[in-house]
C-alpha positions as CSV (number, residue, x, y, z in Angstrom):
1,X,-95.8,-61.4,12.2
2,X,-92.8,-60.9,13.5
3,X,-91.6,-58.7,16.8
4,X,-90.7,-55.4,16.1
5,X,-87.2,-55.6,17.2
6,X,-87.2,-58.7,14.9
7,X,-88.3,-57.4,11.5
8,X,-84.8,-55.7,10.8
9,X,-82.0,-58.8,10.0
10,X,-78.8,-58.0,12.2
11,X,-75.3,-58.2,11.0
12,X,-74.1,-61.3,13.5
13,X,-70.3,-60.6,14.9
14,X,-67.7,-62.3,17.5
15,X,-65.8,-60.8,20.1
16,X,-62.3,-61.8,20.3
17,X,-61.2,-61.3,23.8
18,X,-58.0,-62.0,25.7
19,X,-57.3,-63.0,29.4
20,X,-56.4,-66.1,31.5
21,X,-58.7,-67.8,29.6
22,X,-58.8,-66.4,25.8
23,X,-62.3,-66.7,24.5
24,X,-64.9,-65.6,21.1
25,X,-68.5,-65.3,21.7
26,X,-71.1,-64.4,19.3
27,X,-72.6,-60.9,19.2
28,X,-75.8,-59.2,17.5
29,X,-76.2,-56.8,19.8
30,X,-74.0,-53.9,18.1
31,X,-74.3,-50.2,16.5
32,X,-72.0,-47.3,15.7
33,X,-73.3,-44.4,17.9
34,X,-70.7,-41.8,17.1
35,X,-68.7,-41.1,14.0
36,X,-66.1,-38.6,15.2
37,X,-64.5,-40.0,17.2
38,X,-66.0,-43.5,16.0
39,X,-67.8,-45.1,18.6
40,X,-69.0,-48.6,18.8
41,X,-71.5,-50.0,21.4
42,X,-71.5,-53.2,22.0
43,X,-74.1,-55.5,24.7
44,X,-72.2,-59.1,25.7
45,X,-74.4,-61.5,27.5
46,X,-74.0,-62.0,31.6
47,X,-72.0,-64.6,32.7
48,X,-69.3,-65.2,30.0
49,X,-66.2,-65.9,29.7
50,X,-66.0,-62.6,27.7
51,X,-67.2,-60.2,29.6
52,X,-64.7,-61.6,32.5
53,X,-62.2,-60.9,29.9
54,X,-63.1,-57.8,28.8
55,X,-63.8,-56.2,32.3
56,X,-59.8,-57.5,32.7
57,X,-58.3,-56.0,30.1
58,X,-60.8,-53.0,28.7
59,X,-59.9,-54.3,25.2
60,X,-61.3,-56.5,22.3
61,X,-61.8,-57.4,19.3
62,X,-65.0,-57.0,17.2
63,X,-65.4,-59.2,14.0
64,X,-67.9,-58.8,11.5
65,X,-68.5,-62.5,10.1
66,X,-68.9,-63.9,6.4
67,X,-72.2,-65.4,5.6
68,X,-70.4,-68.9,5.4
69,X,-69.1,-68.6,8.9
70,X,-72.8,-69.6,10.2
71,X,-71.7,-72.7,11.4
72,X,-69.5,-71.3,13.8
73,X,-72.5,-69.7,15.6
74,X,-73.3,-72.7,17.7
75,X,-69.9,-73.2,19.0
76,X,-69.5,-69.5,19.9
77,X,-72.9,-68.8,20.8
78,X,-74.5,-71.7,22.2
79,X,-71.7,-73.2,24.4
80,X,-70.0,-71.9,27.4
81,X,-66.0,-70.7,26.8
82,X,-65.8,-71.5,30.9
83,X,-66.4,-75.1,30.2
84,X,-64.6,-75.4,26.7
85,X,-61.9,-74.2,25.0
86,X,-63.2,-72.6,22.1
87,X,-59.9,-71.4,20.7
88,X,-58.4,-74.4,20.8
89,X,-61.1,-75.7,18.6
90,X,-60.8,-73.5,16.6
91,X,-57.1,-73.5,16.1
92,X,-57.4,-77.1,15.6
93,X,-59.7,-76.4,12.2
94,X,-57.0,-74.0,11.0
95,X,-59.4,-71.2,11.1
96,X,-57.9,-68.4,12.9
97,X,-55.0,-66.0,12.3
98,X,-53.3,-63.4,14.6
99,X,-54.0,-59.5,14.5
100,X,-52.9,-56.8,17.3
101,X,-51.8,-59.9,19.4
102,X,-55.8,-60.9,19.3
103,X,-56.7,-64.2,18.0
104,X,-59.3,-63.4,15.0
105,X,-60.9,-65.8,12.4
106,X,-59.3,-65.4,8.9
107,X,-62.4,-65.9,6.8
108,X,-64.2,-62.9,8.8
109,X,-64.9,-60.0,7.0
110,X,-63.5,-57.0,9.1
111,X,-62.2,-56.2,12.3
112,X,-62.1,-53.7,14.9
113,X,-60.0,-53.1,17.8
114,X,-62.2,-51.6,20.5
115,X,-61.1,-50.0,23.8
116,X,-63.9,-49.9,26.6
117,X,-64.9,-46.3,27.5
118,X,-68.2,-46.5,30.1
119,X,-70.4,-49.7,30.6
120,X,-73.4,-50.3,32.4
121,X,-76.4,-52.5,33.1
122,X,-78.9,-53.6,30.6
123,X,-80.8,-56.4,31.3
124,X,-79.4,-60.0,30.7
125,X,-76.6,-58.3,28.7
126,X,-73.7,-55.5,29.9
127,X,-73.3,-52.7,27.3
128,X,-70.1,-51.6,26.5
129,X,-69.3,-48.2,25.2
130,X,-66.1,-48.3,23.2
131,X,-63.5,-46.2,21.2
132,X,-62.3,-47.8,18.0
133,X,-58.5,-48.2,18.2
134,X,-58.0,-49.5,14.7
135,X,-59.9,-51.5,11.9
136,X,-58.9,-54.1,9.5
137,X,-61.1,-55.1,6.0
138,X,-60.2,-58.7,5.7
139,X,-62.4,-59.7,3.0
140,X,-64.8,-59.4,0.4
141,X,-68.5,-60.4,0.7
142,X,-72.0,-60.5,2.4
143,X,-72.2,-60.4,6.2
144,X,-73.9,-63.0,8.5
145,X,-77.4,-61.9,9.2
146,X,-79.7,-62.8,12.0
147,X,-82.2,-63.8,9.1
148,X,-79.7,-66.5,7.6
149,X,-79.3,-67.9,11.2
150,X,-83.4,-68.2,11.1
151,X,-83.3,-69.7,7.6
152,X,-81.0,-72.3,8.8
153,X,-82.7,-73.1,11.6
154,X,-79.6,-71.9,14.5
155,X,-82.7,-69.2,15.9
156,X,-85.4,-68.2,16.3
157,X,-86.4,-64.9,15.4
């Protein structure tokens, strides 16, 4: 049987972040917490290029990704945006489109422009406590899931 915090299948996202180095990373880790004013919390792993960038500019982008985007997990997940340049990849497979001067992936589902309020330690990840700025539906259909990553053998859950 599984874990307890691994019987429930999470949506999967990518943070869209900007800086020196513009970078996405892949992110389960994420819950509404309030809903007037709408708050987002949101944990990034230590030692990214992402949380360098979002500790710069207090801004990002949240995207909520398609079930078909599962491929992308392992190139935003599983490699470093300090030793690659992810969005260059990515612009080189035509996959991404601009919105509110962020680089975001067109096929994603929704977005959400998120403005750091409070962060703080938790664990191997940093937990960010945002505002939501503005949101975006992109397009229609199912999320990514932490259990379609299992099924397809990206994790283990």
């Amino acid at each position: 049987m599984k874990k307890p915090w691994n019987r429930v299948s999470l949506p999967v996202y990518s943070v869209s972040s900007k800086g020196i180095t513009p970078n996405m990373h892949i992110c389960t880790y994420v819950s509404s917490v309030s809903m007037q004013p709408k708050r987002m919390m949101v944990a990034l792993y230590h030692g990214t290029q992402t949380i360098e960038n979002v500790q710069g500019s207090g801004e990002f982008v949240l995207q909520l990704l398609h079930e078909n985007q599962y491929s992308l997990v392992t190139l935003l997940g599983k490699q470093s945006g300090k030793k690659i340049n992810k969005i260059g990849r990515l612009e080189k497979r035509k996959l991404l489109t601009e919105w509110q001067g962020y680089q975001i992936l067109h096929q994603a589902l929704a977005v959400m422009h998120l403005r750091v309020l409070n962060e703080m330690e938790g664990g191997d990840h940093r937990i960010y406590l945002c505002d939501l700025l503005r949101y975006k539906n992109l397009n229609e259909g199912a999320p990514l899931t932490t259990t379609i990553l299992s099924e397809k053998k990206i994790i283990r859950i």
